[in-house]
C-alpha positions as CSV (number, residue, x, y, z in Angstrom):
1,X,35.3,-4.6,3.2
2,X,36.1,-2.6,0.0
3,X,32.9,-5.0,-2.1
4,X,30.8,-3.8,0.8
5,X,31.9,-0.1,0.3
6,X,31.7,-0.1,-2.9
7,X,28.0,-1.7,-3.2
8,X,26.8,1.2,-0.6
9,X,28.4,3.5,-3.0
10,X,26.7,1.9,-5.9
11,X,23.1,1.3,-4.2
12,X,23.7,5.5,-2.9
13,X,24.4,6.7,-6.2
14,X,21.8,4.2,-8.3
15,X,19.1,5.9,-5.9
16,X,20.2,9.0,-5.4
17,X,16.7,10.3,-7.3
18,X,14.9,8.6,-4.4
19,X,17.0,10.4,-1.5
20,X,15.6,14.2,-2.2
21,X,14.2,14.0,0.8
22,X,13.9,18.3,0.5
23,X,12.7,17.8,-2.5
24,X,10.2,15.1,-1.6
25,X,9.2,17.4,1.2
26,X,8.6,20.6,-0.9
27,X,5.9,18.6,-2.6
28,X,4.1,17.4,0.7
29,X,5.1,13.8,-0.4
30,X,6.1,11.5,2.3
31,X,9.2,10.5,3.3
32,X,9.0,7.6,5.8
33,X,7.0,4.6,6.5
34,X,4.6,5.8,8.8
35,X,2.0,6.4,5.9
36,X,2.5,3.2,4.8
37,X,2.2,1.6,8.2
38,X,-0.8,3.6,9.4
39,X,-2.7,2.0,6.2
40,X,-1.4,-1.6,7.4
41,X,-3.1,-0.7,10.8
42,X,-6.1,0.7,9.1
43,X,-7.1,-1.6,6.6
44,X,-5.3,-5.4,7.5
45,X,-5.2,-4.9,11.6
46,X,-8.2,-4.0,12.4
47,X,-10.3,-6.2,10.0
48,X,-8.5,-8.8,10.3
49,X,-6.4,-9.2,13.7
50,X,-9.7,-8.4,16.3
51,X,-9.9,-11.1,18.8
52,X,-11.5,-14.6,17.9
53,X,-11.3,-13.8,14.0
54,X,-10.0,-16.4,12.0
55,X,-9.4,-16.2,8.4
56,X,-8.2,-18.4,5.3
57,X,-6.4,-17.1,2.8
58,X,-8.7,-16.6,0.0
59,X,-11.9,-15.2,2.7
60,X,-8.9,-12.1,3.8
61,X,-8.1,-11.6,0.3
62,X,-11.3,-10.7,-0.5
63,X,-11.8,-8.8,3.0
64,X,-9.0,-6.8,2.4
65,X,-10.0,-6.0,-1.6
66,X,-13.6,-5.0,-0.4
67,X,-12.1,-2.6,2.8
68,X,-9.2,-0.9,0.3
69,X,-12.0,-0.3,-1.7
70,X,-14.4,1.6,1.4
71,X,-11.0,3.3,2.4
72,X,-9.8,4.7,-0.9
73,X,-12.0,7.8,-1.4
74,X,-13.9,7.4,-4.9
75,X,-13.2,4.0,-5.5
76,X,-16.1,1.9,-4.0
77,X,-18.6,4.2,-6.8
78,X,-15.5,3.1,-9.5
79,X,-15.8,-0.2,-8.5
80,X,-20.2,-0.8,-9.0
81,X,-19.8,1.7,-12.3
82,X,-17.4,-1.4,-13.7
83,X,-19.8,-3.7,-12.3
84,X,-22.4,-2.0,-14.1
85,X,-20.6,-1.9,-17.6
86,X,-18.7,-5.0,-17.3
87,X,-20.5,-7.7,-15.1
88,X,-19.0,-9.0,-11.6
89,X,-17.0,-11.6,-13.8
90,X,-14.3,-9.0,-14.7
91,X,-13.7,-7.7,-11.4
């Protein structure tokens, strides 16, 4: 009981930075999950979970890179302007 105490204590003050939540707040940052699991939603669930879709591995990666890319304002153009300088073999 004491080792578990003390690790809370240690993992409390070790991220204490993180905890700010006022702080974090006063800068319009986030401070839960539900940004994060909105995106989830928005860019795996509804690509990939519809009903009668079926995906490998390597076709959702690739699904998933393309629709982060139409979802992420400004970074589709990024994306063809390195195509255009590099070649599609550095992507």
């Amino acid at each position: 009981m004491r080792a578990d105490a003390y690790s809370a204590w240690t993992y409390f003050n070790d991220h204490r930075h993180q905890m700010d939540y006022p702080g974090l707040l006063a800068e319009n940052l986030p401070i839960g999950s539900g940004v994060t699991e909105a995106a989830c939603k928005t860019l795996v669930e509804q690509r990939l979970c519809a009903s009668g879709k079926r995906w490998k591995n390597k076709g959702a990666k690739i699904i998933l890179r393309l629709r982060a890319l139409t979802q992420t304002s400004g970074r589709w153009a990024q994306f063809w302007q390195k195509i255009d300088q590099f070649g599609a073999e550095y992507c």
